[in-house]
C-alpha positions in Angstrom: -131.5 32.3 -73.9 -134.6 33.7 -72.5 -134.0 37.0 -72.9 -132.3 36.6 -76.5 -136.2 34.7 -77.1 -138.2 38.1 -76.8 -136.0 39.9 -79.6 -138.6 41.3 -81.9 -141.3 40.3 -79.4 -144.0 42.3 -79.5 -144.9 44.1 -76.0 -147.0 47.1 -77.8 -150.7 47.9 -77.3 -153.1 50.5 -78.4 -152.0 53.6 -76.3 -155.3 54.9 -75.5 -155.6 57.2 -72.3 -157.2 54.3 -70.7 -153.9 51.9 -71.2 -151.5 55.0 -70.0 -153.2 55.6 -67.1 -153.9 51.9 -66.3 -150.0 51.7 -66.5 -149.0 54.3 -64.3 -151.2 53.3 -62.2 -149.4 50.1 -62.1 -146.2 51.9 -61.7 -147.7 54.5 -58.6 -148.6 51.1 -57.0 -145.0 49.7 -57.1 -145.5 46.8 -59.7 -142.8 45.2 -61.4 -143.0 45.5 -65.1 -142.2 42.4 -67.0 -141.0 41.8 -70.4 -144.1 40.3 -72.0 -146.1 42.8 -70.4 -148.1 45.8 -72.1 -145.7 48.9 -71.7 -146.0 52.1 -73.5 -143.2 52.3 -76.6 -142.1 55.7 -74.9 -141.2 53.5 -72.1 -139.7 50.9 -73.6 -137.4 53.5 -75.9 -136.5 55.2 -72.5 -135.4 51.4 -70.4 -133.5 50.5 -73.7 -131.1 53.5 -74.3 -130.7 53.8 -70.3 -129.4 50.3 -70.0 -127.6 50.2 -73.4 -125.4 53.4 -72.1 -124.6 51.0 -68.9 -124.4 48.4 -70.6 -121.7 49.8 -72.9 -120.1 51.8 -69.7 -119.4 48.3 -68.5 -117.6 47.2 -71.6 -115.7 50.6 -72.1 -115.0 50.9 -68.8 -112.8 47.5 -69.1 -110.3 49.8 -71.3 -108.4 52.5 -69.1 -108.2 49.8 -66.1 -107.5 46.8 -68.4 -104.3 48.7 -69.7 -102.6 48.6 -66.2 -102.9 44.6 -65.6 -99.7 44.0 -66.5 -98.4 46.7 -64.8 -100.0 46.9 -61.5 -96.9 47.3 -59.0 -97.4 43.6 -57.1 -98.9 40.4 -58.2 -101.6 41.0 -55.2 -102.4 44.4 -57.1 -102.6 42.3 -60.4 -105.4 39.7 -59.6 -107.3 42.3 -57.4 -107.2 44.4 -60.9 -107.9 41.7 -62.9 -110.8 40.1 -61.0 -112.1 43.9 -61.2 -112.1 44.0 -65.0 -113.4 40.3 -65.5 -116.7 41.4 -63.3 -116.8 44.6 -65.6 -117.7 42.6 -68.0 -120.1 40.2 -66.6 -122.0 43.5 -65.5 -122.0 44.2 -69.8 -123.3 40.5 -70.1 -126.2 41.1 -67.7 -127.0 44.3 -68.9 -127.0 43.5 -72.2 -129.2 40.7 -71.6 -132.0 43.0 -69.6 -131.9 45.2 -72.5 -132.6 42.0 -75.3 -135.6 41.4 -73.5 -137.0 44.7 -74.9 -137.0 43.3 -77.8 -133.2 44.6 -79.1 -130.5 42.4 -80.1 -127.1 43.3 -79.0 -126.1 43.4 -82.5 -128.3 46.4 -83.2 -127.2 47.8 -79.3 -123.2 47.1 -80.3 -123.8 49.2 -84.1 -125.7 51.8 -82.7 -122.7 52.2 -80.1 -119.9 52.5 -82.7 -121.5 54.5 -85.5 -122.1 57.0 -82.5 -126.1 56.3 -82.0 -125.7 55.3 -78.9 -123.7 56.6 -75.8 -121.4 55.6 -73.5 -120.3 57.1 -69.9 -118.2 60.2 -70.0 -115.4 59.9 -67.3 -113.8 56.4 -69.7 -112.7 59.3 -72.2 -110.1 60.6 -70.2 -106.5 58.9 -69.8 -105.0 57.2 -67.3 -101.4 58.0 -66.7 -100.6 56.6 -63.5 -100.9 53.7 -60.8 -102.6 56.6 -58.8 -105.9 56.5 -61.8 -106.6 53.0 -60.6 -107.1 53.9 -57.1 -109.1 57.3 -58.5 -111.2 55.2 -60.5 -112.0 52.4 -58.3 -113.0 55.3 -55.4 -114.3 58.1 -57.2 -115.5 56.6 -60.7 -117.1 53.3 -58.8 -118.2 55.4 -55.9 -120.4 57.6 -57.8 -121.6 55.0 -60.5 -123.0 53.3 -56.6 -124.7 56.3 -55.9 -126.6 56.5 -59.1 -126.9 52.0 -59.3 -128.5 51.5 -56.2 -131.2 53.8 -56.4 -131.9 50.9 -59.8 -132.3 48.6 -57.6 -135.6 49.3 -57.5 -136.5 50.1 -60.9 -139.6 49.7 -62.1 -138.4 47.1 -65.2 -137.9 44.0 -63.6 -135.1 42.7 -65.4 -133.2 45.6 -64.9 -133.7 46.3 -61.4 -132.7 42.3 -60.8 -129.1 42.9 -62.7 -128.5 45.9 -61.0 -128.7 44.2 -57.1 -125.6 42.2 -58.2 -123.8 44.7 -59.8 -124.2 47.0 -57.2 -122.4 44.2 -54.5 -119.5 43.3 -56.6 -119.2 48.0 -57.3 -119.2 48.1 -53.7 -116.2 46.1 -53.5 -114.4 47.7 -56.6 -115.3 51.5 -54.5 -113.8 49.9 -51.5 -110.4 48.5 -53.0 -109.8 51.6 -54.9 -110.2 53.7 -51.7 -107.7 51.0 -49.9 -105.4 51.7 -53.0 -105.2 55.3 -53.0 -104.9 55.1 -48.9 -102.0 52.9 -49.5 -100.5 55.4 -51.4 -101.5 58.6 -49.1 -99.3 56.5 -46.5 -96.4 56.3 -48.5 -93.5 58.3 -49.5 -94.2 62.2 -50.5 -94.1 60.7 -54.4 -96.9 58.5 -53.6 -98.9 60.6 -51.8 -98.2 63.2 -54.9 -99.7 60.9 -57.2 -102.6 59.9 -55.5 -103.6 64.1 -55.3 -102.9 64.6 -59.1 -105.4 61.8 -59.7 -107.7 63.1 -57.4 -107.1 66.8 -58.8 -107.8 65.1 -62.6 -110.8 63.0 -61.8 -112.7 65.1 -59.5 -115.0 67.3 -61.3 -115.4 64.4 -64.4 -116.7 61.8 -61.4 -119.3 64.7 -60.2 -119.9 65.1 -63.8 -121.0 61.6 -64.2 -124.4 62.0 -63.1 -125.2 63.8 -65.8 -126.6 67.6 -66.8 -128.0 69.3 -64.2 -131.7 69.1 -63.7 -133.2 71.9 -65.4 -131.3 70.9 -68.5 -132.3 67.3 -68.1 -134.5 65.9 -71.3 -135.4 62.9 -69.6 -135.2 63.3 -65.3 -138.8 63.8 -64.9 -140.6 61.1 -67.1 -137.7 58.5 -65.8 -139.0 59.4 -62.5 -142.3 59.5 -62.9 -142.1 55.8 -64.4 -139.7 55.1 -61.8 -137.5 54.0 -63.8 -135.0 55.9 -61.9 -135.8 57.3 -58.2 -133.6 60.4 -57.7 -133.0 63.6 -59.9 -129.3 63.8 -61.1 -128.5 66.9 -58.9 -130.1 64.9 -55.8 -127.4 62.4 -56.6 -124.7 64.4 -57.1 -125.2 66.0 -53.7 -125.0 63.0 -52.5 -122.1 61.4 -53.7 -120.0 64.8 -52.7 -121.5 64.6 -49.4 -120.0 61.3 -48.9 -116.9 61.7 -50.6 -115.3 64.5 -49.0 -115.3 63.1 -45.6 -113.8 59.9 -47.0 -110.7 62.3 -48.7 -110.2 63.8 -45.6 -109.9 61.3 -43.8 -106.3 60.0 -46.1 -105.5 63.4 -45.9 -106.5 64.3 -49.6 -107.6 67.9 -50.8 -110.5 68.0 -53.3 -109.6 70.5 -56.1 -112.8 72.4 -55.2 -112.2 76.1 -53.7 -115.5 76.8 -53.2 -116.3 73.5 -51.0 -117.6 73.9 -47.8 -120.0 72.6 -45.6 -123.6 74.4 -45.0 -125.5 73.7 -42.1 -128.8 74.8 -43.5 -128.5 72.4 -46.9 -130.7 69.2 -47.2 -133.3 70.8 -45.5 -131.2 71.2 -42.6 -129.6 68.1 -42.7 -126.6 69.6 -43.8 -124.2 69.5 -46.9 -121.8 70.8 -48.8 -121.6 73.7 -51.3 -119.6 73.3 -54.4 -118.0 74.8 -57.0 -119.5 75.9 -60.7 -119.4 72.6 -63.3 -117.5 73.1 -66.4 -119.9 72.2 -68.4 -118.9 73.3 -71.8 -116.5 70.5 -71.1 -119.3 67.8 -70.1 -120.8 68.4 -73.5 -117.6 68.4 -75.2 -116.9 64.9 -74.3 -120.1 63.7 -74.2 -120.4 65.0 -78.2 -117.2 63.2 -78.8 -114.2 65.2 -78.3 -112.8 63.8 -75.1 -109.0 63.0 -75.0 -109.7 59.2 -75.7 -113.0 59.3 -77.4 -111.6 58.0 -80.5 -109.6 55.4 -78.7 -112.2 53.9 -76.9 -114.3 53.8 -80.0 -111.8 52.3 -82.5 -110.6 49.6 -79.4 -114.1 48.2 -79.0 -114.5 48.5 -82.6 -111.6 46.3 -83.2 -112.7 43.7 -80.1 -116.3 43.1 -82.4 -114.7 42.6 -85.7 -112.0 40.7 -84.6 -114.8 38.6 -82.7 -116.9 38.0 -85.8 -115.8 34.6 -86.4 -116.5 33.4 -82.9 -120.2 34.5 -83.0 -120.4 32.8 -86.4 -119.1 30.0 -85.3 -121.5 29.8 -82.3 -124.4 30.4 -84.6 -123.4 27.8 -86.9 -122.7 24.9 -84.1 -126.4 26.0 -83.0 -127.8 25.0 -86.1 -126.1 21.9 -86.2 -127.4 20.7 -83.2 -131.1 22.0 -83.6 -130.9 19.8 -86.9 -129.1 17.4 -85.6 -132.1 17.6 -83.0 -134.9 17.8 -85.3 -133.7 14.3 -87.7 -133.5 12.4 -84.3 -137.1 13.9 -84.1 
């Protein structure tokens, strides 16, 4: 309710150089910003498509994992699955929510998301074919969206960064029980262990594509940084996630489908890390333009979900009403 209050509030002032550098400053010195403060409309445009893409990742992301429920191989694997999805979708609620106080309404956020305005992540575009995706996703998919969250939790956008310290418990648990799944399966029969490499082989390179184009083809890295909106450069969190991920495959006895991975001594300024691969990124743009395998899928499912939900956001307006009037006679 509070947040839905500041749609079409207006947090705007007269961007003189004074007023942008009395905000950075503000920003240099670690301050929260706060809904009804001053902010810069660059700003504001930047927080709102950043945390509508999440906010929609959430959603979308209920749809390749959401079509396994019923077929999850035990009834432990079921609820585990399930539970998964249902906090998928509280993370769209609260993320939805932090972006209304910007002043959008999730009307506007939901149309700009199906007439193609707005984006989604990339890795929910490709199928899942097997048991053995659920385990990928939960390890690989969840593992790196961690990477990128917690860094968010301190954002400089207050609501945000308080939504993201949540969502980044309950991912930490989806990352762990995917990894448990796929080690199940490493210790199982030769078919098992088969299936959980082919999902590995098929989500690799779109998880290490997830944290978007690298940085010298980045529109947006350096002013998100420099707002501290976000706190690490896409290639600084791709490093990484791959620096913490291999170890963890090699420990189930997993290959990564990477040739050219191997570890150098002199990387992270002589911390160490690994070397990798190039990134097909024809195919990163491919999907991302909206030519993936199940781009249209996705699209025409949530579609479907928000028309076929029309009458129960009607209805909800309308018993509103009631009662405010109801509210106002007794007045």
């Amino acid at each position: 309710m509070y947040s839905q209050g500041l749609i079409g509030a207006n947090t705007q002032a007269e961007e003189t150089q004074e007023f942008l550098d009395a905000f950075q400053a503000r920003i240099d010195a670690e301050e929260k910003i706060e809904p009804n403060d001053p902010m810069p409309e660059a700003y504001r445009r930047t927080l709102v498509r950043m945390i509508s893409q999440h906010a929609h990742s959430e959603i979308v992301g209920m749809l390749p994992e959401g079509n396994w429920i019923t077929r999850a191989p035990s009834l432990r694997r079921k609820v585990a699955l399930l539970a998964k999805v249902q906090d998928e979708g509280g993370h769209g609620l609260y993320l939805y929510s932090a972006a209304e106080t910007l002043g959008v309404s999730r009307e506007q956020l939901t149309e700009d998301l199906l007439s193609g305005k707005a984006k989604y992540s990339s890795i929910f575009n490709y199928p899942t074919p097997t048991w053995a995706d659920i385990g990928a996703i939960g390890w690989l998919v969840d593992g790196a969206a961690i990477m990128n969250q917690v860094p968010l939790c301190r954002c400089s956008y207050g609501p945000y960064a308080r939504a993201m310290v949540r969502v980044c418990k309950e991912e930490s648990f989806h990352q762990r029980q995917g990894y448990e799944l796929m080690k199940s399966l490493t210790e199982g029969t030769p078919e098992q262990k088969d299936l959980a490499q082919d999902a590995l082989n098929r989500w690799w390179w779109p998880s290490i594509m997830m944290f978007g184009p690298s940085d010298t083809d980045s529109l947006h890295s350096d002013q998100s940084m420099a707002w501290k909106i976000k706190r690490f450069s896409n290639d600084e969190l791709r490093q990484s996630f791959i620096d913490a991920t291999v170890p963890q495959a090699e420990l189930i006895g997993l290959t990564l489908p990477d040739p050219d991975l191997k570890w150098n001594p002199d990387k992270n300024k002589g911390k160490g890390g690994y070397d990798f691969g190039p990134i097909d990124w024809d195919e990163f743009w491919r999907v991302v333009k909206g030519h993936g395998m199940m781009n249209k899928d996705r699209l025409a499912a949530r579609k479907k979900a928000w028309d076929d939900g029309a009458w129960v956001r009607e209805a909800a307006v309308a018993h509103a009403k009631k009662h405010a009037n109801e509210a106002a006679e007794a007045a």
